[in-house]
C-alpha positions as CSV (number, residue, x, y, z in Angstrom):
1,X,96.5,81.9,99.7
2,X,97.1,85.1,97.6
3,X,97.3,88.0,100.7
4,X,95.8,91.3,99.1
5,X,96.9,94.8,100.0
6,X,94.8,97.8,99.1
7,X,96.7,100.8,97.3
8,X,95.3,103.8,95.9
9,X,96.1,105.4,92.6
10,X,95.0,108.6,90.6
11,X,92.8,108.9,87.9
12,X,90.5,110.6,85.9
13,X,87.5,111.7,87.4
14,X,85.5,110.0,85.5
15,X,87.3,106.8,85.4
16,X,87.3,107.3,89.4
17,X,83.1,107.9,89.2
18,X,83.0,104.3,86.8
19,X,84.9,102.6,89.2
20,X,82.8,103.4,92.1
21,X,79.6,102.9,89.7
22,X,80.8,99.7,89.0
23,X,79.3,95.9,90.1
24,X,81.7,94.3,92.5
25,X,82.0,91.5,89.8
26,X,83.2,94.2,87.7
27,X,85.2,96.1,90.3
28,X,87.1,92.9,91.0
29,X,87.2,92.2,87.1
30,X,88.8,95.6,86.7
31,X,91.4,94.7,90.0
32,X,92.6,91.6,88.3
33,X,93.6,93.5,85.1
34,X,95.3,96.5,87.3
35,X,97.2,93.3,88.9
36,X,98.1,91.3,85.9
37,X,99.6,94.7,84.0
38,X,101.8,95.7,87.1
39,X,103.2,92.0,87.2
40,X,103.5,91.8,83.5
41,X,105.6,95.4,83.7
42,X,107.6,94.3,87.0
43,X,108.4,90.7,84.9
44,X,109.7,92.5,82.3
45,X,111.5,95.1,84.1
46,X,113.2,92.1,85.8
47,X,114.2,90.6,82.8
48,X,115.8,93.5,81.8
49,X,117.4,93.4,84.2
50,X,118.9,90.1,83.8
51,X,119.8,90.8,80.3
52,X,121.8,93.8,81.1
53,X,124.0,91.9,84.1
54,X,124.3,88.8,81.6
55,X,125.5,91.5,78.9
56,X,127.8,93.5,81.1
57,X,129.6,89.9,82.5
58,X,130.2,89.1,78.9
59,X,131.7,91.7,77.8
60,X,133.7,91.7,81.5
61,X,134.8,87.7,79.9
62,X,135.6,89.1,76.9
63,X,137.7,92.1,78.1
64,X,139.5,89.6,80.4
65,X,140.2,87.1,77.7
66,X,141.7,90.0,75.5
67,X,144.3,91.0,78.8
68,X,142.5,93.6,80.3
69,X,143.1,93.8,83.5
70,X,141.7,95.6,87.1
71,X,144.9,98.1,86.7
72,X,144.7,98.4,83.4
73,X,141.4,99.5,83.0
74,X,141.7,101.8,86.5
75,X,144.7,103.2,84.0
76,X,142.6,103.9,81.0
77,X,139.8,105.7,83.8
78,X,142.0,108.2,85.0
79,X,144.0,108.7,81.8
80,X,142.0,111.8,81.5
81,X,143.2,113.5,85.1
């Protein structure tokens, strides 16, 4: 079983006074689509997520492969000091 939370959120006022006009069929209808879009934009956010750590530990591979080292690159850093 699915445990549901209430949360608030602002809107316009006249969404706000079509909400609270609303059926409960169609307050509920209208809480499933608030749901699906936040879990939609949280999947893709983790995704992104993933890509970028999958991204970064290839070019960390690559880097290594090529000879760069810890020291090396803590070299190039602070060339600039």
């Amino acid at each position: 079983m699915i445990t549901k939370e209430e949360i608030t959120i602002k809107v316009p006022s006249e969404v706000a006074e079509a909400y609270r006009n609303a059926t409960e069929e169609e307050r509920e209808q209208i809480e499933v689509r608030i749901a699906v879009l936040l879990k939609s934009s949280m999947t893709c956010r983790q995704e992104a997520i993933a890509k970028l750590r999958q991204t970064m530990d290839e070019i960390g591979r690559r880097a290594a492969e090529r000879g760069l080292t810890p020291e090396i690159l803590e070299s190039i850093l602070n060339d600039d000091e």
